[in-house]
N, C-alpha and C positions, 0 to 999 in steps of 0.2 A: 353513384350508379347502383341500383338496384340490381340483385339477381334475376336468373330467369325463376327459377324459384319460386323467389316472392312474388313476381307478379304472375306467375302463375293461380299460387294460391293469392293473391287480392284481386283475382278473375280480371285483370286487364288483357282489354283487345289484343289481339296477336301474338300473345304470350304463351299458350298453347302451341302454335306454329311455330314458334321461337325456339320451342323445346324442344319440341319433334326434328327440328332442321338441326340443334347443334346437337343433338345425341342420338341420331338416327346410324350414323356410321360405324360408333361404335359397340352399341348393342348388337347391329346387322352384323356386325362381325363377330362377337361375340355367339351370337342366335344361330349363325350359319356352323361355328367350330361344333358347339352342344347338339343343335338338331340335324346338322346335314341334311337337312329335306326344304328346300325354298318355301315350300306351302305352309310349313309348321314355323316357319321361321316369319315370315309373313302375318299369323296369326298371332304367333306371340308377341311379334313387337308393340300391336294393337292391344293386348292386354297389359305388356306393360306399361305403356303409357298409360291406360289408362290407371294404372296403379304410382304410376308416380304423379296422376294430378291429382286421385285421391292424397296423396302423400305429402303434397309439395309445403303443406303448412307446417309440416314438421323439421323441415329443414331447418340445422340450426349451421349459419358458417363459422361460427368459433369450435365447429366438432370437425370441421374438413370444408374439402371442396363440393360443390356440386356433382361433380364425378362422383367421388366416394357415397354421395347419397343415392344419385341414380345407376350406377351398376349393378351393387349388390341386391337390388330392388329385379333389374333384369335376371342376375345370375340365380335368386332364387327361384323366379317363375320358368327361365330356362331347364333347371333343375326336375323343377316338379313337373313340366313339359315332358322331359327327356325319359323320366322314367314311364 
């Protein structure tokens, strides 16, 4: 079985959706603790994504989980958000 990940980055169908729907709760949570503003939270979770489908080719699973690649990915743009 394939990650979402990788098929992310090998642009198969629905893979995108895929990713959005399994790490949407967690970053929303994540986005809501950092920004407290739904609207900025909303905003940003659209830029992160789209920085983790830029990203998704670099995913390596011998360095971690999928988590560990797409958090830090949120928690930095939440960051630079925030200030």
């Amino acid at each position: 079985m394939s990650s979402i990940l990788a098929d992310v980055a090998a642009g198969k169908p629905n893979a995108v959706a895929a990713c959005v729907q399994k790490y949407t709760p967690p970053i929303w949570n994540l986005a809501r603790q950092l920004l407290r503003n739904p609207h900025d939270s909303e905003d940003a979770l659209q830029d992160i994504f789209l920085d983790v489908w830029r990203s998704a080719a670099r995913f390596d699973p011998s360095a971690g989980s999928e988590m560990t690649f797409v958090l830090p990915i949120a928690r930095r743009r939440l960051i630079d958000r925030a200030r």
